[in-house]
N, C-alpha and C positions, 0 to 999 in steps of 0.2 A: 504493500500500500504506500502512496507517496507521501509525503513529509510536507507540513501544512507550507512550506515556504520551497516546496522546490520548483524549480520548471520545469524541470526535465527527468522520468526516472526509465531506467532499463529496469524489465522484470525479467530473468531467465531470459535473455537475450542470446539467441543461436545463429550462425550463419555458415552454409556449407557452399562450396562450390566441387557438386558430381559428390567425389567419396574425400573430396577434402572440406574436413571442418576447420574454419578461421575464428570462429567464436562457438564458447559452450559457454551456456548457462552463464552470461554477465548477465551482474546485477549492479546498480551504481546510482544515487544522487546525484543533481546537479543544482541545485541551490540555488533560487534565482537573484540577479545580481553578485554571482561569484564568477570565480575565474577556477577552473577545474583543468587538471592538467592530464595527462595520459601519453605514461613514457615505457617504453621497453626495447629491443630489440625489433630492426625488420623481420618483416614476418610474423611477427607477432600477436596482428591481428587491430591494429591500430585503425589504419586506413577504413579496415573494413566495417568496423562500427561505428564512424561516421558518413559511409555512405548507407551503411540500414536507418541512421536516423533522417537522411536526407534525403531516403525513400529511391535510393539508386540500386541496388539489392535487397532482394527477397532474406527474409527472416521467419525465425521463429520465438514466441515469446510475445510481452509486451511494451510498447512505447508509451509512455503516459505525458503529454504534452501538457499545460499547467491545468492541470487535474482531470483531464480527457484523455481515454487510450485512443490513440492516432489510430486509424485507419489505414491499412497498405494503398497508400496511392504514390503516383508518378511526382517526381523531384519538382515540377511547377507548383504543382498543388502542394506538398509541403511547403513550399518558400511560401507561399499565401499566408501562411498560416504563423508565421514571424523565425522562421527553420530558416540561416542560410549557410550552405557551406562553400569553404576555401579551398579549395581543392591546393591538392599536391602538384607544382607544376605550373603553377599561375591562369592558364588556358584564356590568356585575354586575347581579343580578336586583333590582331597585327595590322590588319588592312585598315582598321576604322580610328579613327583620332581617339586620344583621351576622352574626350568629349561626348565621342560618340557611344565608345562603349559605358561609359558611367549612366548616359542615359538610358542604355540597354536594360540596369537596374531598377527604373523605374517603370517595366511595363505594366506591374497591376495597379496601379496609381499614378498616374502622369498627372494629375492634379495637383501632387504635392512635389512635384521634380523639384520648381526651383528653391522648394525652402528646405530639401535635402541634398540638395548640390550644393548650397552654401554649407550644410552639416558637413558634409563629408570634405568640403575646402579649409574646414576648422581641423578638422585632425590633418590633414592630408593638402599644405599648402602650396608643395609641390607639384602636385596635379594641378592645381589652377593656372602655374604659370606654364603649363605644359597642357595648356588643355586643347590646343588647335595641332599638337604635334601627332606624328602614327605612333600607335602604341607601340608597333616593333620596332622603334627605334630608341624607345627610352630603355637605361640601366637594368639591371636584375632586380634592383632595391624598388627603381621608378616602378615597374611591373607590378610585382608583392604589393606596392600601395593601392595600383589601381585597382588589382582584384578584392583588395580587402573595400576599397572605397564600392566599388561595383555592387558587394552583398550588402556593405550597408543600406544602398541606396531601395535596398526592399524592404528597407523599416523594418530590419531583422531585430525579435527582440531576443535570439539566440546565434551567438556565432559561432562556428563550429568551425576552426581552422585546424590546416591538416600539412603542416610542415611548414610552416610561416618561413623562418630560417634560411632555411634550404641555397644552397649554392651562394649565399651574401659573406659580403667581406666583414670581418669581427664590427668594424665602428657603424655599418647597414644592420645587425642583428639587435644590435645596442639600440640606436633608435626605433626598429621596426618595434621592442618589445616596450619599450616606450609607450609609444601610440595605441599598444593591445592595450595596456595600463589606462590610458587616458579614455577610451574606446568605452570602457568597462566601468568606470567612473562616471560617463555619461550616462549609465543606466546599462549596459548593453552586457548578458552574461555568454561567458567565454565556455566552449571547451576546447582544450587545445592539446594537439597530438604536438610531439616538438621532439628531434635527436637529441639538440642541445637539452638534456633531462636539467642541468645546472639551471640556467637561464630559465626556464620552464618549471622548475621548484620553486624558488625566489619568488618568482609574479604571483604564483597561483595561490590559493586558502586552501584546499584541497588536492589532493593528487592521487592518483592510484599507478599500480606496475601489473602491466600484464606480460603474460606470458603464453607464449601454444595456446591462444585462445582465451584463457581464463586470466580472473583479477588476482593477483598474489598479495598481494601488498595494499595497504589503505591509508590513508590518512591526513594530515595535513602538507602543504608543501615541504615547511621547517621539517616536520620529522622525518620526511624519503630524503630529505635532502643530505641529514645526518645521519639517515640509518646505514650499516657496515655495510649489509648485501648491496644495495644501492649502490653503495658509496664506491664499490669493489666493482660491480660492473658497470653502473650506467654512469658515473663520475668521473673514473680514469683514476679509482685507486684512491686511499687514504690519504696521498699528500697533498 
């Protein structure tokens, strides 16, 4: 049953693909207006529980969205529903200006475009001045913003990032988790998958460690951050 303050809870959440299982039986809070972290090893089943909640694979179990079991429907209809996820990879449209694709964000509400494009030029004021350029041509960092600015612009009131990180130079990481911070202070709750488990304990109130599918570990970010096991694999050792 869900907890009078979360948004988000996994019941017994399972996902197979053919005779491989990527998730058994998660179970998990996400506490609305928190930042919740989920770190382990590739393969470990990461990825794939963010796109069951983002309605991109089939599942078993259930999704309880702020106090209603979501329904298996298609990844638009969750984003309606205030679900958006970041995918791994950025997947912004190359061809189409900054501009262009930020307004892509707002197709179930174009009423409210431009007083979420000024939102999204408050965390993200780099995209403004970047906003008549093609998106393939801006940095790795520049990318990561638009995609994040993109799901916001669906009035997400859950973000679901899925390697924010990823491929950015150390002082682009440092910023990028910045702005998760700031993002989530506006009201906006995080779950965030992240290699950098450091960086991604630090931020989060919450975290968990899975592993082959299942959750090992629980608890807040302080305590994975200083627990041994953690500390020994997903840290880079005690010193």
């Amino acid at each position: 049953m869900a907890l009078m303050n979360s948004l988000l809870t996994l019941d017994h959440l399972s996902v197979a693909y053919g005779e491989i299982h990527a998730l058994r039986d998660v179970s998990l809070e996400i506490p609305s207006g928190s930042i919740v972290a989920l770190i382990g090893a590739n393969g470990a089943g990461k990825s794939s529980l963010l796109k069951a909640i983002a309605g991109a694979v089939s599942y078993e179990g259930k999704i309880i969205y702020d106090g209603k079991i979501m329904p298996h429907a298609e990844p638009q209809k969750i984003a309606t529903c205030g679900i958006s996820l970041v995918p791994e990879g950025r997947s912004i449209f190359n061809n189409l200006t900054v501009l262009e694709n930020l307004k892509l964000g707002s197709w179930n509400h174009p009423e409210t475009y431009q007083e979420d494009l000024q939102r999204v030029y408050q965390f993200f004021p780099r995209l403004q001045e970047r906003e008549q350029q093609m998106a393939g041509t801006l940095s790795g960092g520049e990318q990561q913003m638009l995609t994040m600015g993109r799901a916001l612009m669906t009035r997400a009131r859950l973000l679901l990032l899925d390697e924010p990180s990823m491929g950015l130079a150390p002082i682009l990481v440092r910023e990028i988790f910045s702005i998760i911070g700031n993002i989530n202070k506006a009201g906006v709750t995080i779950f965030l998958i992240e290699q950098n488990a450091t960086m991604a304990l630090r931020i989060a109130n919450q975290a968990h460690l899975i592993e082959l599918g299942k959750i090992t570990l629980s608890g807040t970010g302080e305590e994975l951050l200083v627990n041994e096991k953690v500390r020994e694999g997903y840290l880079g050792g005690k010193n």
